[in-house]
N, C-alpha and C positions, 0 to 999 in steps of 0.2 A: 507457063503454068506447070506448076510438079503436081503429077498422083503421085498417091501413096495409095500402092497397091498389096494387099495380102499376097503374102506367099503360100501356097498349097503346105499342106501340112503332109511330110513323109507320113510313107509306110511305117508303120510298127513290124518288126520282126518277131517272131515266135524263138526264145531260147530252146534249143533240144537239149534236153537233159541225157545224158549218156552213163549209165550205169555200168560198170565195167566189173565182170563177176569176180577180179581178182582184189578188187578195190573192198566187197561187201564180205570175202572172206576172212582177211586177213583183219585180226584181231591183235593190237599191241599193247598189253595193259604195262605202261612205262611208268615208273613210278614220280608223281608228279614231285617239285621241289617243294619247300615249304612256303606258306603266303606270307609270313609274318618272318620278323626275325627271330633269335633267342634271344631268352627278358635278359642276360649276362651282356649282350652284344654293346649294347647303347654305352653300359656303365662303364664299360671294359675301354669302349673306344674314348668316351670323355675322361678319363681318368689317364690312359697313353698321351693324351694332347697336352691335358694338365701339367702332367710330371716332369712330362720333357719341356714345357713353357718353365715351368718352374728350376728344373736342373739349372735349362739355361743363364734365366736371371740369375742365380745363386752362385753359377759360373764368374760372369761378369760385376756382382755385385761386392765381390769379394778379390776380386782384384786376380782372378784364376788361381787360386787355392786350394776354394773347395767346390766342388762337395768330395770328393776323394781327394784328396793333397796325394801328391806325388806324379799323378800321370799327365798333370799338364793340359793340353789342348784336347786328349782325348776324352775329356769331359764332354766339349760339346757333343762326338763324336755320338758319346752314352745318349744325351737331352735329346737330340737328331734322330736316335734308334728311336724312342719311347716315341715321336713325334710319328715315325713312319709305322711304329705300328698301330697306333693309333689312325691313320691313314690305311694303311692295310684291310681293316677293322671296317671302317667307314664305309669299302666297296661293294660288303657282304650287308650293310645294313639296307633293308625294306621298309 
């Protein structure tokens, strides 16, 4: 035969609260960040993703000519910048 026996229910402890008088003096009025982003932030960062999605196909669609003729591969280079800072951009977005 098994019981099934209750177990004694612990004590509860009393938290002591400890006020430490160097805790209630000191005042840091720290300037908080902001909650929201700036209304420029979003547009700025979709528009960086854009450009550089776009350089690049224009890169590649044209057989690396343009968008600037003359520098070659450093086109992508350019399309990759606009990308990361658009990425950049993104970190700071709330």
């Amino acid at each position: 035969m098994v019981y099934l026996s209750c177990m004694p229910k612990s004590k509860l402890r009393k938290k002591v609260i400890e006020k430490h008088t160097h805790e209630a003096q000191v005042v840091v009025d720290a300037p908080h960040a902001p909650l929201e982003s700036p209304k420029w932030l979003a547009p700025t960062m979709v528009a960086g993703f854009l450009i550089g999605l776009f350089w690049i196909v224009v890169f590649y669609v044209t057989q690396t000519r343009y968008p600037i003729p003359g520098i070659g591969a450093w086109n992508m280079i350019v399309g990759f910048s606009f990308i990361g800072v658009g990425f950049s951009l993104a970190t700071r977005w709330r």
